[in-house]
C-alpha positions as CSV (number, residue, x, y, z in Angstrom):
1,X,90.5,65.2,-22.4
2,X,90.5,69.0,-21.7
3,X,93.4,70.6,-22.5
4,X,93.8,74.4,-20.8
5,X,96.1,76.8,-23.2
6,X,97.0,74.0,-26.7
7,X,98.6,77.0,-28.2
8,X,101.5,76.4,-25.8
9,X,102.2,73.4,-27.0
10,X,101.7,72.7,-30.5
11,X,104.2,70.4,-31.9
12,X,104.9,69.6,-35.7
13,X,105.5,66.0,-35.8
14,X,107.5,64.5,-32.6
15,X,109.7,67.8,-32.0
16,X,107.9,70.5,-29.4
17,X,108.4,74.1,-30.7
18,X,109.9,76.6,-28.4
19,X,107.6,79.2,-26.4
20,X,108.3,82.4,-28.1
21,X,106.2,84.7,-26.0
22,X,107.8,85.9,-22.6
23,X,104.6,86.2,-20.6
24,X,104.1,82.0,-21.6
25,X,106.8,81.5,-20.3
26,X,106.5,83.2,-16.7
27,X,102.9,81.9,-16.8
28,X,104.9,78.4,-16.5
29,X,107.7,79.2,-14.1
30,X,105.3,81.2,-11.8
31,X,103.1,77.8,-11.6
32,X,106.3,76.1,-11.0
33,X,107.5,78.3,-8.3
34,X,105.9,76.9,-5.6
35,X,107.3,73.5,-3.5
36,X,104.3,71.7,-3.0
37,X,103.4,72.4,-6.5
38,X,106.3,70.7,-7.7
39,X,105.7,67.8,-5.4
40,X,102.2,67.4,-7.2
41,X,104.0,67.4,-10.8
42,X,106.8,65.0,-9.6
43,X,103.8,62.7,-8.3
44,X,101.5,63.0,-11.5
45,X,104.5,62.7,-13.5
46,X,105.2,59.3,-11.9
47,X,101.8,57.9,-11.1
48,X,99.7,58.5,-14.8
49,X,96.1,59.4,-14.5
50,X,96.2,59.8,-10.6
51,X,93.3,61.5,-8.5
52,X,93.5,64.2,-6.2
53,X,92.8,62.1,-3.6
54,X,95.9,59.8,-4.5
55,X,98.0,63.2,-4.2
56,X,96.8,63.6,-0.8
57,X,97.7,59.9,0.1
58,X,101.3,60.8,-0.3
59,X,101.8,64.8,0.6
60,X,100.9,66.3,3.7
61,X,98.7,69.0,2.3
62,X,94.6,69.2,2.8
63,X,92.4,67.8,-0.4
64,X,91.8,71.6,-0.6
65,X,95.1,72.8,-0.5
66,X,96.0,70.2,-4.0
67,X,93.1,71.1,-5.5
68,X,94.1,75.0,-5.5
69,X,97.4,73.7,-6.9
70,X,96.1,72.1,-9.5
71,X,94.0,74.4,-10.4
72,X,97.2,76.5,-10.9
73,X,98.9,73.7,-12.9
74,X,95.7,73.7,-15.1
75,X,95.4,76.8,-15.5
76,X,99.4,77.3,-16.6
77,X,98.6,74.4,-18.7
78,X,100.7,72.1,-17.2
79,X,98.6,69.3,-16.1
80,X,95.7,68.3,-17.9
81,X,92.1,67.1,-16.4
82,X,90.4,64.3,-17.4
83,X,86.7,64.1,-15.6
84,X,85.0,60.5,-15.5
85,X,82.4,60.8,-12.6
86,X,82.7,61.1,-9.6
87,X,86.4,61.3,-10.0
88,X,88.9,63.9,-12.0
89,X,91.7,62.2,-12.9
90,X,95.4,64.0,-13.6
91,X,98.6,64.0,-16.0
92,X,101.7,65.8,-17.2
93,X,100.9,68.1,-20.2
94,X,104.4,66.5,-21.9
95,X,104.1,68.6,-24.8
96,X,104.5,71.7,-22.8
97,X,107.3,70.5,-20.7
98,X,109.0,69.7,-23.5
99,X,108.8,72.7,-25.1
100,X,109.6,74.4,-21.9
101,X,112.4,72.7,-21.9
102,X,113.9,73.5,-25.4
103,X,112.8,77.0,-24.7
104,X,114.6,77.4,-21.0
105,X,118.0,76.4,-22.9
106,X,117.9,77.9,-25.6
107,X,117.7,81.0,-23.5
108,X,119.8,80.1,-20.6
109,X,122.3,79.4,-24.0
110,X,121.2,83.2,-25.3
111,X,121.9,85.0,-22.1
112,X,125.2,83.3,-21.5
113,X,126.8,83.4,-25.4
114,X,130.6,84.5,-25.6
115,X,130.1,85.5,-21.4
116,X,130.5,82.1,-19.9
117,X,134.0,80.6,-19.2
């Protein structure tokens, strides 16, 4: 399994730190910020271990197009590759969503303390 950035997602025991660094964190959202890529996470995150060709099957985008968006999930560390030949196969980097996750609120929460109604 090949794994792009680990360091965003190191966890100690079952809890997922929070992303400290700013530029992690844009690395992420800017990945996310695109529909179709989105489209891709929702479908890896629902069908484990899919292909790109399975991606393809159910969004109206060219085997190219998904590759270059996975190649941007990769890259954000996202989703993670797994290569068997002939076929690359796909899932959800949970640890970093997580994490994402517990960092996004605990921002939004940062931004927003005593200024919220």
């Amino acid at each position: 399994m090949a794994c792009c950035d680990e360091t965003l997602a190191k966890t100690s025991g079952n809890k997922p730190r929070k992303i400290e660094d700013s530029a992690d964190m844009a690395a992420v959202f800017s990945a996310l910020s695109n529909p179709a890529r989105i489209d891709i996470l929702r479908h890896i995150s629902e069908n484990r271990h899919c292909g790109c060709k399975d991606i393809t099957k159910v969004l109206p985008l060219a085997q190219s197009t998904v590759s270059q968006h996975l190649k941007v999930l990769i890259e954000a560390g996202i989703v993670q590759v797994e290569t068997i030949p002939p076929r690359s196969r796909y899932q959800v980097n949970d640890d970093l969503l997580k994490a994402m996750a517990l960092t996004t609120s605990s921002f939004l929460d940062s931004c927003c303390e005593g200024k919220c109604c």
